[in-house]
BAFIPA-235177 format. One line per 10 residues: their letters; for each residue x, y, z of C-alpha. Coordinates in Angstrom, 2 decimals, padded with zeros to 5 digits. Each point is the difference from the previous one (the first is absolute). Layout:
BEGIN
A = X,Y,Z ~ ...;
# end
This chain:
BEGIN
XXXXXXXXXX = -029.50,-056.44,001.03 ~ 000.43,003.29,-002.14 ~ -000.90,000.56,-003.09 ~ 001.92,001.49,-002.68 ~ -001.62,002.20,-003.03 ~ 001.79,000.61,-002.90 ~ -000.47,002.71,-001.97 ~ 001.49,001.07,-003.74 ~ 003.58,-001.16,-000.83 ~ 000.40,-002.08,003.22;
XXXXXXXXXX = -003.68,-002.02,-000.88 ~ 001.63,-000.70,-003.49 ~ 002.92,-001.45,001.35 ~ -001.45,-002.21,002.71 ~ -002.59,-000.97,-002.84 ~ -002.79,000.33,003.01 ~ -002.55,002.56,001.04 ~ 000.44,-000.89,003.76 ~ 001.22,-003.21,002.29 ~ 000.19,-000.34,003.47;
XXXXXXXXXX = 003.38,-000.25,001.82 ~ 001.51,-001.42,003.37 ~ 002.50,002.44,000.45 ~ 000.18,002.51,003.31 ~ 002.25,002.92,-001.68 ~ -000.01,001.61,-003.69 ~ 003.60,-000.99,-000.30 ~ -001.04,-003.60,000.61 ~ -002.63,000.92,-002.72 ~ 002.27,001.22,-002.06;
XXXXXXXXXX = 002.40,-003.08,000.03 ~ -003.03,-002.68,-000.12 ~ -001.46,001.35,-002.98 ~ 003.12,001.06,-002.16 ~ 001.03,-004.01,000.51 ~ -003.39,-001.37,-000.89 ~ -000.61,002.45,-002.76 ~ 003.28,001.04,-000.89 ~ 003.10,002.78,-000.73 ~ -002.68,002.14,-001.83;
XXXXXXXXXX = -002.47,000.54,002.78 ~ 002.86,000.13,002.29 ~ 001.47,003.33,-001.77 ~ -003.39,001.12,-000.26 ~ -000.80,-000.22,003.86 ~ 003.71,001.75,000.44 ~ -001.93,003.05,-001.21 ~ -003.37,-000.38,001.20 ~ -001.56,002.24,002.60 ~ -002.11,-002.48,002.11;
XXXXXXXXXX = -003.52,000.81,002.14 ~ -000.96,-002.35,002.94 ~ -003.77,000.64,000.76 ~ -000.09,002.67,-002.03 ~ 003.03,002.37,001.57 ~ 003.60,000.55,-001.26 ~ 002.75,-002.42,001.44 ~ 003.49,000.77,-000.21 ~ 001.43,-002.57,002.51 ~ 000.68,-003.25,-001.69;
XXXXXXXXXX = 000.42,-001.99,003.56 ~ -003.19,001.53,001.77 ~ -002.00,-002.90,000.48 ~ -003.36,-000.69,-001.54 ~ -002.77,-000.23,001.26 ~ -001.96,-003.60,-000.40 ~ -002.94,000.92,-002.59 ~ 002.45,002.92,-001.53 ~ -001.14,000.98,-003.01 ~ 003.46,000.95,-002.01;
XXXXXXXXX = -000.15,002.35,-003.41 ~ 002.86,-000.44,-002.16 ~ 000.00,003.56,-002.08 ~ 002.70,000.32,-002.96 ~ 001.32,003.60,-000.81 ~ -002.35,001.99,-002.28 ~ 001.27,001.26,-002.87 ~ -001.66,003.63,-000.81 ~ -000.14,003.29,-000.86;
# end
């Protein structure tokens, strides 16, 4: 089952470092954890860029991979 990390604003929101998942897409991700964690986290994943295993996914229906490992990576604010 994939993991999912969470990293600044989003790991505030879902009040957890990390927790593994049963979902097979990042929009299935997306939906699971903005209902068990709520509104908050879901506008914050709206925004987030997200890595599985480490490279940049775009495509919210690919499927995962079993043992994905998912990164959940806010905006930056900077200068």
């Amino acid at each position: 089952m994939p993991e999912v990390r969470y990293f600044a604003g989003a790991k505030a929101a879902a009040g957890v470092d990390s927790e593994v998942c049963s979902e097979d897409t990042l929009a299935a991700i997306i939906q699971a954890r903005t209902a068990k964690h709520g509104p908050k986290l879901g506008q914050i994943l709206g925004a987030c860029s997200f890595l599985v295993d480490g490279t940049v996914t775009k495509d919210l229906h690919r499927e995962l991979p079993a043992d994905a490992t998912v990164d959940v990576l806010p905006p930056f604010a900077g200068g």
